[in-house]
N, C-alpha and C positions, 0 to 999 in steps of 0.2 A: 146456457151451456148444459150440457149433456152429462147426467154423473155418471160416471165411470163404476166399473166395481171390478177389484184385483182377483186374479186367478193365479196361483204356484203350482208352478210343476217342476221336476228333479228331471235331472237329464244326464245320461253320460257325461266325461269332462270331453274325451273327444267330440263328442257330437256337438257340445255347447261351442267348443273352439272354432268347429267349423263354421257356426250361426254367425259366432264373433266375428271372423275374417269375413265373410258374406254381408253383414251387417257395416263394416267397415268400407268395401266394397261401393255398397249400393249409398254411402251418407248416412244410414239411418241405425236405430237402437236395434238392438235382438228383440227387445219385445214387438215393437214395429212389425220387425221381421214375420215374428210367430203371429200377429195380429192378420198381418195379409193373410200370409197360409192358411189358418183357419176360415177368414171369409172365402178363399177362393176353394177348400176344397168340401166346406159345408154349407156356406151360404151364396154360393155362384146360383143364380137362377136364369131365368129367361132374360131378365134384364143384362145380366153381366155379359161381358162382351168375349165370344170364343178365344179362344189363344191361337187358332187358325189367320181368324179377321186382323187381331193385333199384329200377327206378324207379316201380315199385306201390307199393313197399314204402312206399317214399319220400314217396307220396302223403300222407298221415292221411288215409285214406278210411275213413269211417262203418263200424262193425262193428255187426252185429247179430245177436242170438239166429239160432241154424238154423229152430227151429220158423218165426220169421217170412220167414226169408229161403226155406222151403219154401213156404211161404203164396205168399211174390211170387211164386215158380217156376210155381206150380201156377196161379194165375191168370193168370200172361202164358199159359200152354196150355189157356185154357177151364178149369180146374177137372183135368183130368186129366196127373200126371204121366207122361213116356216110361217 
């Protein structure tokens, strides 16, 4: 297992309440919370996944076979692919 090492910060009481309610929200602790924010606005890299993509993902949008989704391709361009 992975040792850990604690970090404190002091925070407004409103700010903290909000963390709380949002933390409540999502099932998880405030540190939690503060643990994602941190990876995602300091250590997001090339690996991490855009917040664009996630929310495609997110959609359930219609999948369809290639052959017919070349089909639409080729007919929004007249019939001939680029």
């Amino acid at each position: 297992m992975t040792q850990t090492r604690r970090a404190q910060i002091l925070m407004e009481p409103g700010d903290y309440s909000r963390l709380e309610k949002l933390a409540r929200q999502s099932g998880v602790s405030v540190a939690e919370l503060v643990r994602r924010a941190v990876k995602e606005q300091y250590f997001a890299g090339r690996t991490a996944v855009p917040k664009a993509a996630k929310r495609i993902c997110g959609m359930n949008l219609p999948v369809i076979e290639w052959e017919e989704a070349e089909k639409d391709i080729a007919e929004g361009h007249d019939g001939a692919l680029p």
